[in-house]
C-alpha positions as CSV (number, residue, x, y, z in Angstrom):
1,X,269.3,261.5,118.9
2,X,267.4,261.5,115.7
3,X,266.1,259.0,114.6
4,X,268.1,257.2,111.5
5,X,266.0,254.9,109.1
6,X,267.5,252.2,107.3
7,X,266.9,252.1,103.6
8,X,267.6,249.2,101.2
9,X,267.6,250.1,97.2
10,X,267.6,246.6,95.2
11,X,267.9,247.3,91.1
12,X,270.0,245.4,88.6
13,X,271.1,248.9,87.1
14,X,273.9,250.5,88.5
15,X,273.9,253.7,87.7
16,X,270.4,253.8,89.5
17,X,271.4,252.3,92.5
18,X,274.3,254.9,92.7
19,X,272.2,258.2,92.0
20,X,269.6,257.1,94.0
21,X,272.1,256.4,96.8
22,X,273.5,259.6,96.6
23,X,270.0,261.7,96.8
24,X,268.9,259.7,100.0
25,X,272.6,260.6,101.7
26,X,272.0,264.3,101.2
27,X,269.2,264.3,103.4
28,X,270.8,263.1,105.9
29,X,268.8,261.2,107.8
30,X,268.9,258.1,106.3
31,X,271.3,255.0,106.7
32,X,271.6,253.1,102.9
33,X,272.5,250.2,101.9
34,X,272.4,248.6,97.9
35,X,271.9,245.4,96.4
36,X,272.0,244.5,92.6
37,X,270.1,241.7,92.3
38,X,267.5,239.6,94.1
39,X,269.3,237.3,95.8
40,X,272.0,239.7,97.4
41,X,269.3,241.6,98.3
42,X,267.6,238.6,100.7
43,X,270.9,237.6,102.2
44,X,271.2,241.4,103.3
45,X,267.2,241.3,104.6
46,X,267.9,237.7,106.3
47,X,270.8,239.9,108.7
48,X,269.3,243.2,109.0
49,X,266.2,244.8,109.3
50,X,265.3,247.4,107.2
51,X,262.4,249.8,107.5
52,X,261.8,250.3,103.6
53,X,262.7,249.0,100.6
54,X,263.1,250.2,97.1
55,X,263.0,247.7,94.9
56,X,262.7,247.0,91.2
57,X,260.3,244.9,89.5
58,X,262.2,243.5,86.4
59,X,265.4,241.9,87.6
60,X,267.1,238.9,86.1
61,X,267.2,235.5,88.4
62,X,264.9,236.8,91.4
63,X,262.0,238.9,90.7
64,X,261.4,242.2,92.5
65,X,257.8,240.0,92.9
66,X,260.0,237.2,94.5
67,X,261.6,239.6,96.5
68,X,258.4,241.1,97.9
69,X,256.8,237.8,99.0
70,X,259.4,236.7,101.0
71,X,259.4,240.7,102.6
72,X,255.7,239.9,103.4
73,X,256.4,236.7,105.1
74,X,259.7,237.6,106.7
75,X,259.7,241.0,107.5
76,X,255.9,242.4,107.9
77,X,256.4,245.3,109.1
78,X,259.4,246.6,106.6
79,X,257.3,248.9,103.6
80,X,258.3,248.4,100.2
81,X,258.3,250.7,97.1
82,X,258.7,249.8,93.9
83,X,260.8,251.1,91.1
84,X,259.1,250.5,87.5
85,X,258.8,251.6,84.0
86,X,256.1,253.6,83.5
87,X,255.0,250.8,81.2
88,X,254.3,248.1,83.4
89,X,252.3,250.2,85.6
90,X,249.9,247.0,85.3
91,X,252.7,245.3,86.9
92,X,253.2,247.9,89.8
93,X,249.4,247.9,90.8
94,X,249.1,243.7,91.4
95,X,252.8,244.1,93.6
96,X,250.2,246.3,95.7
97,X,247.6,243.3,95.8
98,X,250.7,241.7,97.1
99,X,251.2,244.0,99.5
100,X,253.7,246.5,98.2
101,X,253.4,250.3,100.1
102,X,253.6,252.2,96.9
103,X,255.2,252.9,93.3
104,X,257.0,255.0,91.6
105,X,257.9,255.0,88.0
106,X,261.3,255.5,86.2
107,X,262.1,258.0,85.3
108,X,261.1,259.6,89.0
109,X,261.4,263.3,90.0
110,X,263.4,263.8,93.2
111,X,260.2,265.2,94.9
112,X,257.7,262.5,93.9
113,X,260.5,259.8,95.6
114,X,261.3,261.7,98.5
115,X,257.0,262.4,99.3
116,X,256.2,258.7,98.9
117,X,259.3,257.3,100.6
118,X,258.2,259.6,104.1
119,X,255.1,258.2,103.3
120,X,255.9,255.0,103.8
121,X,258.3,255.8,106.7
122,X,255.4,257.5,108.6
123,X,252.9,254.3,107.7
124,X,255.8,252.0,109.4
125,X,256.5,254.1,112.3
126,X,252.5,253.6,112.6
127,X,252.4,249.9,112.4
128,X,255.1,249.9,115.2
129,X,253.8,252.5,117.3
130,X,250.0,250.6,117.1
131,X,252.5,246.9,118.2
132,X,253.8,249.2,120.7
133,X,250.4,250.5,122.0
134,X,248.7,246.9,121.7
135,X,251.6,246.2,124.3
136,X,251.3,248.9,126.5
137,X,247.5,248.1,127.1
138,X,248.4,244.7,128.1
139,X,250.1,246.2,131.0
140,X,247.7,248.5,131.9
141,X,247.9,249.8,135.3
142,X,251.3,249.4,135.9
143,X,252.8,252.9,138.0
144,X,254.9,254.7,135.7
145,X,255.6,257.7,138.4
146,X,258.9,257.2,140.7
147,X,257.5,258.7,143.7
148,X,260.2,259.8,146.5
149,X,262.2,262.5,148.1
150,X,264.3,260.6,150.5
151,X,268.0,260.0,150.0
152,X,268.1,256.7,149.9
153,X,266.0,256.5,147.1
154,X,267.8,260.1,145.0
155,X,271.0,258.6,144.9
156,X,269.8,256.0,143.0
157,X,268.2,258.6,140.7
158,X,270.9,260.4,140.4
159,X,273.4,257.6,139.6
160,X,270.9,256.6,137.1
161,X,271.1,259.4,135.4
162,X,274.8,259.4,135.0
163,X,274.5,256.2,133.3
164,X,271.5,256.7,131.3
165,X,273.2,258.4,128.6
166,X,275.8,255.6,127.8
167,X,275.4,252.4,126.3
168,X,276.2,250.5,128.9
169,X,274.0,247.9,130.2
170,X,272.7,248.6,133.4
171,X,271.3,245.7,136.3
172,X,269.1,246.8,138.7
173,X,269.2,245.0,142.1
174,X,266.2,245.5,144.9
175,X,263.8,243.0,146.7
176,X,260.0,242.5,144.9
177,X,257.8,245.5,144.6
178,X,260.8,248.1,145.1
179,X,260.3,249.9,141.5
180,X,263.3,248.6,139.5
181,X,261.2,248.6,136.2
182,X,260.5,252.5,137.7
183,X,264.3,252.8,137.1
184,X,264.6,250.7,134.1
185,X,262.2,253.6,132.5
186,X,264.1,256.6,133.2
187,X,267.0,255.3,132.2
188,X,265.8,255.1,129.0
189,X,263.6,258.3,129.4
190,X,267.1,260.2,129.5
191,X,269.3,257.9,127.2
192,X,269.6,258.8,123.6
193,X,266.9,256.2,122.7
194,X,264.3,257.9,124.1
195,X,262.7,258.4,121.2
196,X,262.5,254.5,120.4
197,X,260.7,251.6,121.9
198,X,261.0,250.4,125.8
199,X,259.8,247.0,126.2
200,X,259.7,245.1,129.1
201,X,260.0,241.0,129.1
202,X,259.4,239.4,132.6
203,X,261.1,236.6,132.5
204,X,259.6,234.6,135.7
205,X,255.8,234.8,133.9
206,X,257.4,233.1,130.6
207,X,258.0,229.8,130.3
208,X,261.1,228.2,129.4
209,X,259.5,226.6,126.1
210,X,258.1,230.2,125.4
211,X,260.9,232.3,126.1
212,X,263.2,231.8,123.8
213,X,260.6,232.8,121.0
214,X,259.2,235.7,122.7
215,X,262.4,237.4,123.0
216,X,264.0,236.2,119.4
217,X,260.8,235.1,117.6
218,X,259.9,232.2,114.9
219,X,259.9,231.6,111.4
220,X,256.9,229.9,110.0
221,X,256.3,226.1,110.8
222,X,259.1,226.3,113.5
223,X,256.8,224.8,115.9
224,X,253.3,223.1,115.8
225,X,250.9,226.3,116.0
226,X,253.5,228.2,114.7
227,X,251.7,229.3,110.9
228,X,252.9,232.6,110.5
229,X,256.4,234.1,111.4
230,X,256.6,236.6,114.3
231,X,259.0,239.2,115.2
232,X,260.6,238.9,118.8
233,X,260.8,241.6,121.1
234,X,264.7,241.8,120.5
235,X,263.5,242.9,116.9
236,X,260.5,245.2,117.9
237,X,262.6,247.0,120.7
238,X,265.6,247.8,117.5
239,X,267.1,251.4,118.4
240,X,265.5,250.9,121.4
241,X,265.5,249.5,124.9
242,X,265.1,246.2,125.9
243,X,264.5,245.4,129.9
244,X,264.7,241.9,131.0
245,X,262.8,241.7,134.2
246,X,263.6,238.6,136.8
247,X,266.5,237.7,134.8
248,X,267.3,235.7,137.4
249,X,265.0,233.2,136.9
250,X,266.1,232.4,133.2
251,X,266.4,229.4,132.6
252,X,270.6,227.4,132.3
253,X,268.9,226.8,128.8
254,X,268.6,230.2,127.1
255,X,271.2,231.9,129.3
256,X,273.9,230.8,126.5
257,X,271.6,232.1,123.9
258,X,271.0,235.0,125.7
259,X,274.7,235.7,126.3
260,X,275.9,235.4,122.9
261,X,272.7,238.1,122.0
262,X,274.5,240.3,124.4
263,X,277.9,240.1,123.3
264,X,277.2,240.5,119.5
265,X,273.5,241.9,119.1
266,X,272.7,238.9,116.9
267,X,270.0,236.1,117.0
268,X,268.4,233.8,115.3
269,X,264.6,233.3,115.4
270,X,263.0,229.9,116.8
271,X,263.2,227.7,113.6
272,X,265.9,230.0,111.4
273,X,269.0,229.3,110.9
274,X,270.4,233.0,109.3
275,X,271.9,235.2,112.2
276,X,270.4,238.8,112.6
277,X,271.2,241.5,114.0
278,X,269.0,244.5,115.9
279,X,270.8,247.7,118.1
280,X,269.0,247.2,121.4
281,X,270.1,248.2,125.1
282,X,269.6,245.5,127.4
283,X,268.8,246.4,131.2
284,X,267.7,243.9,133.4
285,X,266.8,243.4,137.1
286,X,266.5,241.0,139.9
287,X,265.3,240.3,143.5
288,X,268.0,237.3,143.5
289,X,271.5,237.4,145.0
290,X,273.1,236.3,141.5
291,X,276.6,235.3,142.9
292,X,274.5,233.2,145.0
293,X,273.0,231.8,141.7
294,X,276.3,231.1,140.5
295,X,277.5,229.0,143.1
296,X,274.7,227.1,142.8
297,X,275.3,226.0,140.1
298,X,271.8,228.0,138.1
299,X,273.4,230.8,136.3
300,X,276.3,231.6,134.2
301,X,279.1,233.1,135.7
302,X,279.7,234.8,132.2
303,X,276.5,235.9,131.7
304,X,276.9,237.9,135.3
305,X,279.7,239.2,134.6
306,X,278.1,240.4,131.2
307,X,274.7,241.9,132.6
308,X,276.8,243.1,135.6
309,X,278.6,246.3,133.9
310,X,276.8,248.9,136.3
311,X,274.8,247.9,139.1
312,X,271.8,250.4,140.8
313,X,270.7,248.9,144.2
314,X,267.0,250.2,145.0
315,X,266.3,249.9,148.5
316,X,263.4,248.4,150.5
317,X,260.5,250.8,151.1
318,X,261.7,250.1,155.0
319,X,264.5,252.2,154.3
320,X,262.8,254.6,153.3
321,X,259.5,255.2,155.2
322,X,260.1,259.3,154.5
323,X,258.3,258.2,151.3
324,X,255.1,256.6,153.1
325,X,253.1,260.0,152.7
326,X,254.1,260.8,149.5
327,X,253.8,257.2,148.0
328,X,250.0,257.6,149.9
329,X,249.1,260.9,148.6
330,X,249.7,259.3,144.7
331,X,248.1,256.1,144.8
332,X,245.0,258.5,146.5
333,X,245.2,260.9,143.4
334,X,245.5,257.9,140.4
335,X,243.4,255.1,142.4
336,X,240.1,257.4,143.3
337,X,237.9,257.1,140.1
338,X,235.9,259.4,141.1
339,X,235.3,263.4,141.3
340,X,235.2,263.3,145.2
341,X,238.8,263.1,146.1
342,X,240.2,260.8,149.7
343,X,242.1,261.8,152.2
344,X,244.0,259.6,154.8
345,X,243.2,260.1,158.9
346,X,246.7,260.9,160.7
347,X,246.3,257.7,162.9
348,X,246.0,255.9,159.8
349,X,249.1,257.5,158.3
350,X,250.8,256.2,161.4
351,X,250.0,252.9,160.9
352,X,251.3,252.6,157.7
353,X,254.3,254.1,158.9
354,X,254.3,251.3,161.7
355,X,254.6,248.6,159.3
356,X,257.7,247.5,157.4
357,X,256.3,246.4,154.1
358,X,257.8,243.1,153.3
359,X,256.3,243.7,149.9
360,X,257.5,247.1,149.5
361,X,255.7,250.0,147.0
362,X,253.8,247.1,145.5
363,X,252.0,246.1,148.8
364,X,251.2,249.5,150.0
365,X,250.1,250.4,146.6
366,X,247.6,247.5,146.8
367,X,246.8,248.7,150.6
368,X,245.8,252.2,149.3
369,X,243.8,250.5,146.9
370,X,242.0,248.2,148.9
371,X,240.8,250.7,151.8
372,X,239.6,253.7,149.2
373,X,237.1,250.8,148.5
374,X,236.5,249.7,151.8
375,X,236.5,252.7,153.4
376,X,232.6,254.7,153.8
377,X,233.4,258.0,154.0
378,X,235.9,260.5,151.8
379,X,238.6,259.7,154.7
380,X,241.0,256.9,155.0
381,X,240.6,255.6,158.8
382,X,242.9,252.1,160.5
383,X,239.7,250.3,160.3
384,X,239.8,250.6,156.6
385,X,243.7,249.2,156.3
386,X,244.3,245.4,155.2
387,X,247.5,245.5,156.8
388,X,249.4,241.7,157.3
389,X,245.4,240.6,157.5
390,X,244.6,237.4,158.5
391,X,242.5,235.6,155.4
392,X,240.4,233.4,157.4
393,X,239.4,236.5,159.5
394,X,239.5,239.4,157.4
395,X,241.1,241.7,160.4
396,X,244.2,243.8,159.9
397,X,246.7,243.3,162.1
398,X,250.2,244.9,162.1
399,X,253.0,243.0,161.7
400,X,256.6,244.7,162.0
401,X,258.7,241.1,162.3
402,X,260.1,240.5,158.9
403,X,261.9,237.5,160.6
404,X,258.6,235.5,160.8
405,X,256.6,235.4,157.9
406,X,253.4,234.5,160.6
407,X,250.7,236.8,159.7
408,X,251.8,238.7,156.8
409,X,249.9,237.9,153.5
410,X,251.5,236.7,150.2
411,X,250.8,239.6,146.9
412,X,248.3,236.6,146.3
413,X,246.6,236.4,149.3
414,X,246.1,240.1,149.8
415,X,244.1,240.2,146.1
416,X,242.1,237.5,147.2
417,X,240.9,239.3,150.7
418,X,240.9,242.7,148.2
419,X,238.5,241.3,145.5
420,X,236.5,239.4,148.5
421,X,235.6,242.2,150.6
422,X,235.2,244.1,147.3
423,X,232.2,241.4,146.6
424,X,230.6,241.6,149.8
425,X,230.7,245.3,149.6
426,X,228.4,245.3,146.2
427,X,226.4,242.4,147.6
428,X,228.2,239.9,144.8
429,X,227.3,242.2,142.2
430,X,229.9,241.3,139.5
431,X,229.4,244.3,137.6
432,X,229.6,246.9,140.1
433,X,232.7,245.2,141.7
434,X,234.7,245.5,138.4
435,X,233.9,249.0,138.2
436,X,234.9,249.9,141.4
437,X,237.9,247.8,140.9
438,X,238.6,249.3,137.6
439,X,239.0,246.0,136.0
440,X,236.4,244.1,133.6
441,X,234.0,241.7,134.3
442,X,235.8,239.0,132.3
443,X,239.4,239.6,134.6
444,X,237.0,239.5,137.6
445,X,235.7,236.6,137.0
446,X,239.0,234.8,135.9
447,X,240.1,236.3,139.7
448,X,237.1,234.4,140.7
449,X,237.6,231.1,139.6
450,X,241.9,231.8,140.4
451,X,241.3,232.2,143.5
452,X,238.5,230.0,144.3
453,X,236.1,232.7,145.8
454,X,232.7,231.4,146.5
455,X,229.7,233.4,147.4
456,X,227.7,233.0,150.5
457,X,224.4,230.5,149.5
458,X,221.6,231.7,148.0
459,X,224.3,234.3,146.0
């Protein structure tokens, strides 16, 4: 689907408004919307975002100037061009001071409009696309390949991609470290949306008190710390897709909000009190039974029935061990920093296929990771597996019983052994450890001090 921009022409003449209107139709590939005066023209930017504005300087009442701070402060992102006499071209230049794109002056050729208005169009799709990139970066090292030939794990594939091209929001069901958010992206991948922002929001990592204004943002002075307004994701993810990781764990105190958001597509930012509204897909995942929730009393029967349109169940790496090699032979090829590539020993191979991986693709990814650094030589051999390890000794040992919890490590635990034996391998060397790791020396030492890791004396 191409993408459609929305355009918002503000003059106090009318036959402007109407002819300029009328130009931007023809292209086709713009949706337009008018306002004669200053005032209308807020009360349609306090409901909808608009990615550019055309706006007059000189109108009676509000200002185009008036109109242009309170873009700045409400709507940062949104360019604006303004329409002037060729006589207050003065006029024109301090608007830019205030932080207008452009301007163009009356009377305008078609071309000269058209030229500065893609302008400005390409400039915004920049400022999102740099938000967007800022935000993938901080989730660096996530796996964005779904990795898997057995058939427990194509049906869900290829009922995902019977869904992915409607509207319909889509939950994704599967225990911890499965690959929901896997999923979540190629849904979106083949939707018609493809072409607009995915954003992912995990909302167990979020606290209650911080959730609300990451998802639908704040004005300005909402809050203590709050001195300057920011967008929520709701509003960056606008044509786009939104997917609400560990819904589950939202709290009985934004569900409601969160419902309504999902029932209308409008909002209101921490602090506002004007209702907005963004075009967003919402898909969302848990590890948690959510009838189960229900009954207990921690999540709104509604809301499940809302989020629960189509389900995808992902199953449990146990189910499908077929994958083991394949999942191995990945995590080898993106892990290995190096030139000099690592192969796995058949006996080790079978181990890993021994074990049921209570913490699914997650774990074994970490596994992987942990022995190409452990390991001495270019192959992968059982010694080199941290496999439901034992902290306190720092020995694998397989562990098959998922009914007992004795002896398998917690995601937690297993970084901590990782990172130590990581240490000891580089003699405590912090800066060599990071590098192997592929993390910096600032993360390692936060890991440090999280987990409490203290070198041998004399270190």
């Amino acid at each position: 689907m191409a993408r459609s921009y929305n355009i918002l022409i503000v003059d106090d003449e009318p036959s402007v408004v109407f002819l300029l209107k009328e130009e931007l139709l023809d292209l086709g590939k713009y949706s337009v919307m008018t306002a004669l005066d200053g005032s209308e023209a807020i009360n349609l930017l306090e409901t909808i975002p608009f990615d550019i504005v055309l706006l007059d300087v000189k109108m009676p009442r509000i200002s185009g100037i008036e109109v242009l701070k309170y873009i700045r402060e409400h709507h940062p992102t949104t360019q604006v061009i303004m329409l002037t006499n060729y006589a207050d071209v003065k006029t024109a230049i301090e608007t830019m001071k205030l932080g207008a794109y452009d301007f163009v002056g009356k009377p305008y050729t078609r071309e000269e409009l058209i030229a500065t208005l893609e302008r400005a169009i390409e400039l915004r799709r920049l400022t999102i696309d740099n938000e967007l990139m800022k935000y993938e970066l901080s989730r660096k090292g996530v796996v964005r390949e779904l990795v898997g030939k057995s058939e427990a794990l194509q049906a869900v594939v290829r009922m995902a991609q019977k869904v992915a091209a409607s509207e319909s929001i889509v939950h994704i069901h599967g225990p911890s470290g499965t690959g929901k958010e896997l999923i979540a992206q190629l849904l979106h991948d083949q939707s018609r949306r493809k072409n607009g922002p995915f954003m992912v929001v995990n909302c167990a990592s979020i606290p209650d008190t911080l959730l609300e204004s990451e998802l639908f943002g704040y004005e300005k002075g909402a809050f203590t710390n709050a001195v300057n307004m920011k967008q929520g994701l709701v509003e960056v993810a606008n044509n786009g897709t939104l997917f609400l990781d560990e819904v589950g764990d939202i709290s009985p105190m934004i569900q409601p909000k969160l419902l309504r958001f999902l029932e209308t597509g409008e909002f209101r930012r921490v602090g506002g009190t004007n209702a907005m509204k963004v075009d967003v897909r919402i898909l969302s995942a848990t590890n948690k039974d959510l009838q189960k929730e229900v009954d207990a009393g921690r999540f709104r029967e509604d809301l499940l029935y809302r989020l629960n349109v189509v389900t995808l169940r992902i199953p449990s790496l146990k189910d499908r061990k077929e994958d083991i090699p394949l999942l191995v032979q990945h995590f080898l090829r993106s892990k290995v920093k190096t030139r000099t590539a690592k192969t796995i020993a058949p006996e080790a191979l079978e181990r890993l296929m021994d074990y049921d991986w209570p913490g699914n693709v997650r774990e074994l990814e970490h596994v992987i990771e942990g022995a190409i650094i452990l390991s001495h030589e270019n192959v992968i051999r059982p010694g080199d597996l941290s496999i439901g390890a034992s902290v306190s000794s720092g020995r694998p040992a397989i562990q098959s019983d998922t009914s007992s919890n004795d002896g398998i490590l917690s995601i937690d635990e297993m970084e901590k052994l990782h990172i130590e034996r990581a240490l000891r391998r580089f003699n405590y060397n912090r800066g060599k450890t990071a590098e192997a790791l592929g993390i910096t020396p600032k993360t390692l030492y936060a890991k440090i001090k999280k987990f409490q890791i203290v070198p041998p004396s004399g270190d």
